[in-house]
C-alpha positions, 0 to 999 in steps of 0.5 A: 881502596876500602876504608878499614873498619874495625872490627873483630873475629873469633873462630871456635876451633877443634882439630881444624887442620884439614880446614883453618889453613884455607880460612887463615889465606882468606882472612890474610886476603881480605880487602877489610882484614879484621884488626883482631882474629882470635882462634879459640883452640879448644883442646885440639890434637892436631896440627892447629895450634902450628897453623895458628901459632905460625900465621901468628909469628907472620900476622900480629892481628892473629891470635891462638888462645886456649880456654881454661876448660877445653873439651872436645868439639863443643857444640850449641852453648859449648861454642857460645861459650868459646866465642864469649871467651875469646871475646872476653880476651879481646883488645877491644879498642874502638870495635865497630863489629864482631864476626863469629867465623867457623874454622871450615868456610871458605870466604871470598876475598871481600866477604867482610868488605861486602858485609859491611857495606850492607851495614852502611847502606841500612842503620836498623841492621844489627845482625847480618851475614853471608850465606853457606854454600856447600858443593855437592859433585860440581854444584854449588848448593846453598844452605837454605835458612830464613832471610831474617836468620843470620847463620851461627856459622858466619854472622856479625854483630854491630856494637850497638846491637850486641850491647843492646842484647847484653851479647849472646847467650851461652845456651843451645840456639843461641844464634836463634836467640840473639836474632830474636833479641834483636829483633825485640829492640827494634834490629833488623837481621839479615842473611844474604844469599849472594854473599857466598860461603863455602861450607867444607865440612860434609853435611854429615852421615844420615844419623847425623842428619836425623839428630840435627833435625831432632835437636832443631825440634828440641830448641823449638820447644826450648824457645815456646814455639807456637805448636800451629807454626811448628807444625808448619815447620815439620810439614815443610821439612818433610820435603827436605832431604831426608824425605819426610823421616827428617821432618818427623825427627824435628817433630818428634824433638818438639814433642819430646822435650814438651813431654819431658816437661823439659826448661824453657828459655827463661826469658818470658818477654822474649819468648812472648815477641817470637810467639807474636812474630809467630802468629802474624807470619801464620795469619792469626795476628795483624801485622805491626808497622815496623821501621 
């Protein structure tokens, strides 16, 4: 039997009916339930509040909470925000960790059971999390991001990083962000590929690709990337679907925003160590030995 941990997780949600009552049968199911699940019901129109409020009358760990400022779907720093406050409502106790979980994956029983024990094996860990799978027909396809990004669809924080960082920040990309702060103070991050997903909400139509691409664009310029290694990041995308135009609109938001002369993450020493990493990962830095 696995020990309990404890931990808490907080879902953003907005008219979620469709998905949150397969994630509410996956937490019930979970070999290392949370001691706190709060689901932040952001202005929804639909049935959510019934599923939340119901499982809530048969699971006390279950909470529905509604913000002060509810909006429609919130996205970027509007689902930061969320999450900060159903963090901030939360009956912390002796919490070991914090998930951020999206109301439309699908877990397996032992997803938290599996994250945690690669915690246990690695005490540099900081931020780690499954991987997102999305079907397509009968395959299975993951969603393919850097080892060292945890996803801001499904990550958990150990407490002493979290502090470590002071949280996350309530801004567009803060799941880049917060990997990146904790790599500064000496954290590793992790996704892990076989730790498995299932995204249920379609990838989207083809402008809501493109826009992905463009807004992914802008954050790199928001965070000071490194134009050399930009241009690596587009060059590669090119070869994602859609073919070549997905890249261009990456690349087109890098530039934009720099035209614009648009704000910067105001943080410089965190955006000198990612300009760093950035440079030894495209060979113009040595390397520096890490532990």
């Amino acid at each position: 039997m696995p020990q309990p941990v404890p931990h808490l997780v907080i879902t953003p949600a907005h008219n979620e009916e469709v998905h949150l009552s397969g994630l509410i049968v996956a937490m019930v199911r979970q070999t290392v339930p949370p001691a706190e699940w709060i689901i932040v019901d952001d202005a929804s129109t639909d049935r959510t509040a019934a599923l939340v409020d119901a499982a809530a009358a048969e699971h006390p760990w279950i909470r529905r909470l509604v913000p002060p400022h509810a909006t429609r779907r919130a996205v970027g720093g509007k689902v930061a925000r969320l999450f900060l406050h159903g963090f901030s409502r939360a009956n912390h106790g002796e919490w070991c960790f914090v998930s951020k979980i999206d109301a439309d994956l699908s877990l397996p029983d032992d997803y938290f059971e599996q994250v945690f024990g690669r915690f246990a094996q690695d005490q540099r860990l900081g931020i780690a999390g499954g991987s997102c799978w999305e079907r397509r027909g009968e395959r299975l396809v993951l969603e393919r991001v850097s080892t060292e990004h945890t996803r801001g669809a499904l990550k958990s924080y150990r407490r002493e990083c979290w502090e470590a960082i002071g949280g996350i920040r309530p801004v567009d990309g803060w799941d880049g962000i917060d990997n990146v702060m904790a790599q500064m103070h000496g954290w590793r991050t992790r996704s892990f590929e076989e730790i498995r997903a299932i995204h249920r909400r379609p990838t989207g139509a083809f402008r809501g690709v493109l826009r992905g691409r463009y807004t992914a664009g802008r954050f790199a310029a928001f965070m000071g990337y490194l134009p050399l290694f930009m241009l690596g990041r587009v060059l590669r995308r090119t070869l994602d679907r859609p073919l070549l135009i997905g890249g261009l609109a990456m690349g087109w938001g890098y530039l934009h925003h720099r035209l614009q002369r648009a704000a910067r993450f105001d943080e410089p020493r965190v955006i000198a160590f990612l300009r760093q990493r950035q440079r030894e990962r495209i060979g113009l830095a040595r390397r520096r030995a890490r532990g």
